[in-house]
N, C-alpha and C positions, 0 to 999 in steps of 0.2 A: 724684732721678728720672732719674739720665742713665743708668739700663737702658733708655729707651727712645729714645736716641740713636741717630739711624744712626752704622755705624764711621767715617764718613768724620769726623764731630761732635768723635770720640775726638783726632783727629787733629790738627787745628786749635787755631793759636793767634792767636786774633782780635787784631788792629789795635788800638791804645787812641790812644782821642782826647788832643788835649788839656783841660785842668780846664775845665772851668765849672762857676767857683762862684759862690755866692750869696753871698758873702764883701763887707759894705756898703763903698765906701771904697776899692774895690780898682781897681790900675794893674793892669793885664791886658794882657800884652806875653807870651804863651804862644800863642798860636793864629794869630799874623799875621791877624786882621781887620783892614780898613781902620779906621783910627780916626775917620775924619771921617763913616764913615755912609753916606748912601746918595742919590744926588740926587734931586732934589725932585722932577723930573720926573717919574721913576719912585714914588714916591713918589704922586703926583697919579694917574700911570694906574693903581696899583693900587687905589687908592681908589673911582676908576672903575668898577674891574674888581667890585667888591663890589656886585653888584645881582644880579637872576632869573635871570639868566644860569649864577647857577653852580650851579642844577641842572641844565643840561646837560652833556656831557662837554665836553672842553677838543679842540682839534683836535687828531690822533693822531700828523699829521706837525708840528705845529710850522711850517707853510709860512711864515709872516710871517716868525716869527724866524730861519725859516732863508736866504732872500728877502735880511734887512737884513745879516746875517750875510757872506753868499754876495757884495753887491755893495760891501762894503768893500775885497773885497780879489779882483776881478775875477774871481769861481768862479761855476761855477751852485749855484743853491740844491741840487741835488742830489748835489754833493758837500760838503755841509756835514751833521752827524749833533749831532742835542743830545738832552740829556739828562738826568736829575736829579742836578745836580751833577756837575763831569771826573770823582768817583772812580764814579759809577753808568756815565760815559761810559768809564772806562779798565778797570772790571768785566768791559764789554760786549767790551772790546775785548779784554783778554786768552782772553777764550772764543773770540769770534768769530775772533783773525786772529792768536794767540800761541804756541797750542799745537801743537806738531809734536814727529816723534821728536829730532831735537837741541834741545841745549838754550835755552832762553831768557836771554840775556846781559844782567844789568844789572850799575852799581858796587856795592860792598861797603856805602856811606856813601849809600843814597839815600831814596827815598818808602817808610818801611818797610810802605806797602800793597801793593806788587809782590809781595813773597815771600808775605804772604799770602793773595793772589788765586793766585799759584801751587800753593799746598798747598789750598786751595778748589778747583779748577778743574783738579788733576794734573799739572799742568806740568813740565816737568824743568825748572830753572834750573840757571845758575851765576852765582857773583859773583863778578865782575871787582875787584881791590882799583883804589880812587885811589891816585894816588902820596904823596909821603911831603906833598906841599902841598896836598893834599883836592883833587885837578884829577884829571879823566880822561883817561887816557892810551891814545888812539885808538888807537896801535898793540897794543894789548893785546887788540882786536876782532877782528882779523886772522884769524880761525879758523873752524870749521866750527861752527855754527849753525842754530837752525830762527827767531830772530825776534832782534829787539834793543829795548829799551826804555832811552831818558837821558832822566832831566829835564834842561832848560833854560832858565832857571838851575838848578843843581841844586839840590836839599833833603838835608840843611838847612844845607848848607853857603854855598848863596847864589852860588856861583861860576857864571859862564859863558861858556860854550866860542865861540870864534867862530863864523860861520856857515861859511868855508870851510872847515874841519875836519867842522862838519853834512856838507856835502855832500860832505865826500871820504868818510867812512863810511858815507853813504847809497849811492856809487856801489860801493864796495868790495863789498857784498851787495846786487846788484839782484835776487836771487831769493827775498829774505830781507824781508820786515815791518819798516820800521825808525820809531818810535813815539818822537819827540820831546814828550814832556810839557811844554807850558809855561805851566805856571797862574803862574808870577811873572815873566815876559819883559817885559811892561810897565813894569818897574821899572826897566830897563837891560839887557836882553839882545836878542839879534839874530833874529828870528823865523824860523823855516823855511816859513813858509807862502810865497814866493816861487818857493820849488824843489818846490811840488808837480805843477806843472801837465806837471814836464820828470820828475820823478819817480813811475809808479805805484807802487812800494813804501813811498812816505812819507805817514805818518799825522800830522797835528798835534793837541794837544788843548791847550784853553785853558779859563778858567773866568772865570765873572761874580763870585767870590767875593771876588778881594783886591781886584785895581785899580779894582771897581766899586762895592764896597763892601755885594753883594745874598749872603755869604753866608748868611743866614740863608732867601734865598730858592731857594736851590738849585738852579742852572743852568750846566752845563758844555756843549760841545760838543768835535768832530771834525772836524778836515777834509779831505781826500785825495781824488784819485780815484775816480769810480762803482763801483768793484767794492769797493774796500776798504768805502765807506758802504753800498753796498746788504749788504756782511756784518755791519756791525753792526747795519742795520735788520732782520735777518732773527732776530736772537737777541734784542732788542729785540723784536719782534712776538712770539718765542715765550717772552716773560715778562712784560713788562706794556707796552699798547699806548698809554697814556697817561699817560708820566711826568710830562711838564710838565705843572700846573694851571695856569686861566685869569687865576687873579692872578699867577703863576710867568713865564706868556707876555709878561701885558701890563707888568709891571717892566720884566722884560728888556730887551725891544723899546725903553720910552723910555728904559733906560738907556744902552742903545746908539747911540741915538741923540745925545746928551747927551753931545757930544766935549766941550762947553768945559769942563762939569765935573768930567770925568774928567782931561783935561789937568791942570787944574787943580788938584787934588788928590795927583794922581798925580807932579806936579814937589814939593806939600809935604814929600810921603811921603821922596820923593829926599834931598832939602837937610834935611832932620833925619834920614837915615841918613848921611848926610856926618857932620855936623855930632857924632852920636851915636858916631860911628867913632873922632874923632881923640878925643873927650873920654874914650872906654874905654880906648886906648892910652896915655893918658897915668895912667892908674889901673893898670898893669901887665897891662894885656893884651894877648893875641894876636888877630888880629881879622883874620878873612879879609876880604879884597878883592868885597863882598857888590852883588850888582845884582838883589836882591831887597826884598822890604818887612821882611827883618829880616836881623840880624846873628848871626854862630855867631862866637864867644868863648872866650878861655880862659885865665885868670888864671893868671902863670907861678906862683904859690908858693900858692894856695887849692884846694882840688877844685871840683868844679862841683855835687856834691851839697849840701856842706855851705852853699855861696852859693846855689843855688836854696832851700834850706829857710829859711836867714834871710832872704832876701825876700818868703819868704810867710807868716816873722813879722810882717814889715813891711807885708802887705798888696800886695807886687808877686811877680806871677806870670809865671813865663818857664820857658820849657821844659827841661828838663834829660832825655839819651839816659840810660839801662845800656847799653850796646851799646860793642863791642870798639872800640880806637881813638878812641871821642869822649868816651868814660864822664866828662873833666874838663871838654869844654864846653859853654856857656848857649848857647840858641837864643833871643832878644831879638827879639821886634817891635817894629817902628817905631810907635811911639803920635804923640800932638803931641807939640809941644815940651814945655807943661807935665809931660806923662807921663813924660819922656825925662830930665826935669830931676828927678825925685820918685825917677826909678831911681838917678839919678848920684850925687845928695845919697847915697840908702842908700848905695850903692856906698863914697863917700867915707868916709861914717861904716862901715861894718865895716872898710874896708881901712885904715884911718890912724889 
């Protein structure tokens, strides 16, 4: 039936998640979910949230969550922008504030959803290669440009850049959109939300998904400057004026609230990527320097295809790229320790 495709349909090469499967039994270390779940609290107010209420609409702004949001980190609620989930929030934002006649700069190894919101949305890009140690190499930005987008930490390599490197690139193109993604920054990277207030060209985007453990409830936001959030509320209004629903709101809000168990979780996640780091290197592999909730790996003498397939003989699931330059290494999520130990045993048993 795809004669009745528009051309642009022809064109596209959609995004592919990672597996979920229905697979009984299975360690599921492919998708970076938080392994411990989701707090209770949040948990309790969605429960809440399930009464008469939800046949009305959900509020359109989001003002609460933008409110708790906004006073964490001394912004007004109105430069705070949320959304259904960062990629519905980083959608919005390569429409809204990406597209110009020069091109749009990211790395060669990063969110493989940038290039396709690019070819969705008409965008020129280019990719910037990382160096030969999967790090970005700021001076390589240097050039003429319509926008810039890094994650921070990067994906899926897990690396991240300090902050005063952030803001020396952010100052280098003050005329230029520059779009720090950091849906894994919680895990050990340096936030840029600091330099926005001295910054109008810096956009931040974060999500409730890994360090809080609500991806299944779909909640990302924005933060920057009134002009950059009033553009992405304007392309937001003109596609759907109610992404978040009211069990989607009322999570959020007390998951946000809910430092101790986020702290709290979010240090286990840490100390069993340590812990999960030195025990790979000692099974022969390479194992970047990761401050994210999972590790990118690469067996110096196995491919990565052939160990991603016998672990999902085994019943453990981890990512594996096709993609130029990483084609031999595993992207591993930080599960528990349990989980962490059931991958190493396999590990042990193919590689000995």
């Amino acid at each position: 039936m795809s004669r009745f495709w528009s051309p642009l349909v022809h064109s596209l090469t959609p995004y592919v998640a990672g597996e979920q499967s229905a697979m009984s039994g299975l360690v599921k270390l492919n998708t970076n979910e938080n392994p411990y779940g989701t707090s209770p609290r949040a948990l309790a107010a969605i429960s809440e949230a399930v009464n008469d209420t939800l046949r009305l609409y959900p509020d359109p702004t989001a003002r609460r969550l933008r409110e708790v949001i906004a006073a964490r980190y001394g912004l007004d609620s109105d430069e705070v922008f949320v959304g259904n989930g960062s990629d519905e929030v980083l959608a919005h934002t390569f429409h809204a504030l990406l597209n110009h006649e020069e091109p749009l700069l990211f790395p060669d190894i990063t969110y493989s959803f940038y290039p396709t919101y690019c070819r969705l949305y008409g965008i020129n890009f280019r990719r910037i290669p990382l160096d030969e140690n999967m790090q970005v190499r700021f001076d390589d930005y240097r050039q003429p440009c319509g926008a810039i987008i890094l994650a921070n930490p990067n994906a899926p390599t897990g690396i991240a850049r300090p902050l005063s490197e952030i803001e020396t690139l952010i100052r280098q193109h003050p005329d230029q959109v520059v779009v720090i993604d950091e849906a894994y920054v919680d895990f050990g990277g340096e936030s840029a939300i600091p330099l926005i207030k001295e910054h109008p060209n810096l956009l931040v985007v974060q999500t409730f998904s890994k360090s809080r453990g609500l991806a299944g409830l779909r909640v990302g936001f924005a933060l920057g400057q009134r002009p950059l959030i009033e553009g992405l509320e304007r392309v937001k209004d003109s596609f759907n004026s109610y992404p978040l629903d009211r069990l989607a709101l009322a999570g959020a809000i007390a998951s946000w609230e809910d430092e101790d168990w986020f702290q709290q979780h979010r240090d286990l996640i840490v100390a069993s990527r340590e812990r999960l780091t030195v025990a790979l290197r000692t099974l022969g592999f390479d194992v970047l320097q990761s401050s994210a909730n999972f590790l990118f790996a690469r067996h110096r003498e196995r491919s990565g295809a052939d160990l991603a397939a016998e672990l999902r003989d085994k019943a453990i699931l981890v990512r594996h790229f096709l993609t130029e330059r990483i084609e031999n290494h595993l992207r591993i999520s930080i599960g528990t320790d349990a989980e962490c130990d059931k991958l190493l045993a396999a590990f042990k048993q193919m590689l000995t």
